[in-house]
C-alpha positions in Angstrom: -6.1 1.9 7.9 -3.1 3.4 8.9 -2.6 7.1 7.5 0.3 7.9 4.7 0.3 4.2 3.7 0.4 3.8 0.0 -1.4 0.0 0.5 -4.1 1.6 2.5 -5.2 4.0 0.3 -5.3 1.2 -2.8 -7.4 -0.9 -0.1 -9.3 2.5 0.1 -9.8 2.8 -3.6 -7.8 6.5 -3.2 -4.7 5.2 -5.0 -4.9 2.8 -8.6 -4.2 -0.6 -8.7 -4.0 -3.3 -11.2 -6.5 -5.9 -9.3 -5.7 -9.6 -9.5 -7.7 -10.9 -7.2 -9.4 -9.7 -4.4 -11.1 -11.8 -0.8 -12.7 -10.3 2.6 -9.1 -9.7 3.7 -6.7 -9.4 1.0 -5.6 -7.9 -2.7 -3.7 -9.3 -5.0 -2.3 -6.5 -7.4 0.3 -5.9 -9.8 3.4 -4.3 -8.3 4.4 -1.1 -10.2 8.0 -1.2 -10.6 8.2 -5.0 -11.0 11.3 -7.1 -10.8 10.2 -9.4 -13.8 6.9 -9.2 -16.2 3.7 -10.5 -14.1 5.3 -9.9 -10.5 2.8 -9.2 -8.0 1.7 -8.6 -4.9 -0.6 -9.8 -1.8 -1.7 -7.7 1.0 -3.9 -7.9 4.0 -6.3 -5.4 3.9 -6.5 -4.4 7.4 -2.9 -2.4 8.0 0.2 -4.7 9.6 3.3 -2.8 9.5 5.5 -6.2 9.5 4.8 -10.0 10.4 4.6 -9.3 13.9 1.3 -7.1 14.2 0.2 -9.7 11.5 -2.7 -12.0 12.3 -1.4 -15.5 12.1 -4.6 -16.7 10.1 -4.1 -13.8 7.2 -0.9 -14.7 6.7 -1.8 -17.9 6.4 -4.6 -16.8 4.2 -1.7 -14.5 2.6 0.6 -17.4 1.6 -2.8 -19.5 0.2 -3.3 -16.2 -2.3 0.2 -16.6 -3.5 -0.1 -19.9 -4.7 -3.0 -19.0 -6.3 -1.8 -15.8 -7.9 1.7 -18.5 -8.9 -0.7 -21.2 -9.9 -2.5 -18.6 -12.6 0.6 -16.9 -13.3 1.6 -20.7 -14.7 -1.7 -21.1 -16.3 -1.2 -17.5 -17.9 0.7 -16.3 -21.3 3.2 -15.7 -18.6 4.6 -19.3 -18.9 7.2 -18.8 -16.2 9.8 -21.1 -15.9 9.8 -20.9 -11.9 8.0 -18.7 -8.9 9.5 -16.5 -6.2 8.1 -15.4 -2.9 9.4 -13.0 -1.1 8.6 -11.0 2.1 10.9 -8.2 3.4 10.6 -7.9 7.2 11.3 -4.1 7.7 14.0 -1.9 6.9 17.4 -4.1 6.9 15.4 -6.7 5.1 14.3 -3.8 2.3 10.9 -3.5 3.0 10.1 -0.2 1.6 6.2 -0.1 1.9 5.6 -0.5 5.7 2.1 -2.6 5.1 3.3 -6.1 5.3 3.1 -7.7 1.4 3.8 -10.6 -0.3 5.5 -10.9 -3.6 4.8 -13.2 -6.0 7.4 -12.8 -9.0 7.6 -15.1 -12.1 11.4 -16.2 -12.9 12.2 -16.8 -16.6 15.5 -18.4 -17.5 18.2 -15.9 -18.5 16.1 -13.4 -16.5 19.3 -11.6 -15.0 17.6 -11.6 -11.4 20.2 -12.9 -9.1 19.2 -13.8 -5.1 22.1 -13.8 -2.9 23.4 -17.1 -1.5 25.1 -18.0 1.5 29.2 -18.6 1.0 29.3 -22.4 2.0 27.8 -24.2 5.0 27.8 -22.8 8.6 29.3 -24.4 11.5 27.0 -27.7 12.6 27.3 -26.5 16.1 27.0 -22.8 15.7 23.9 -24.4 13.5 22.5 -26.1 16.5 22.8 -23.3 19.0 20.7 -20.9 16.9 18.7 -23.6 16.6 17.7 -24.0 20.4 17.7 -20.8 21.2 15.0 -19.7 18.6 13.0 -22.9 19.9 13.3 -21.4 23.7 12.0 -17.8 21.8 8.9 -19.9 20.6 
């Protein structure tokens, strides 16, 4: 557990959560200042700054949990109309928690929540050039 990390210490039991759900290696919990009613979140529950110190298999295992978590939050007096996930990859992305986590937020028509959008389509070949060269990165 890394030290000064808010996730850690809910892991720990030193900080409250609202539980959801909880496996060997990961929490689902309510997030406290949530974008819509019934967002939440899912966390490893061994520390991971970002995706890159992630294990492969938890995130896997963190992407599984989210359907679940969407899957109930259907099933729930919720009733959303729709399901975001979204994971913010450091700083410029807006992570502000530095324990990679997953959120899971119910949409509701006439919610007011509004994710940007590109303006248009890119250049084809521009397309295709990014598209190589993350293929040589992999």
């Amino acid at each position: 557990m890394a030290e000064d990390c808010l996730f850690c210490a809910i892991v720990d039991g030193d900080a409250p959560a609202s539980v959801v759900d909880e496996t060997d290696d990961l929490l689902a919990f309510m997030d406290l200042n949530p974008i819509t009613e019934g967002h939440a979140l899912v966390i490893p529950k061994e520390h991971a700054a970002g995706l890159t110190p992630l294990d492969p298999e938890i995130g896997g295992r963190m992407f599984e949990e989210a359907m679940a978590v969407a899957g109930a939050m259907r099933d729930s007096d919720l009733d959303p109309d729709g399901i975001d996930l979204f994971l913010a990859d450091g700083e410029a992305a807006g992570q502000e928690v530095f324990h990679v986590h997953l959120h899971v937020i119910p949409r509701y028509e006439g919610d007011g929540v509004v994710l940007p959008v590109g303006e248009g389509p890119a250049d084809r070949e521009e397309l295709d050039a990014l598209a190589v060269d993350l293929a040589d990165a992999l």
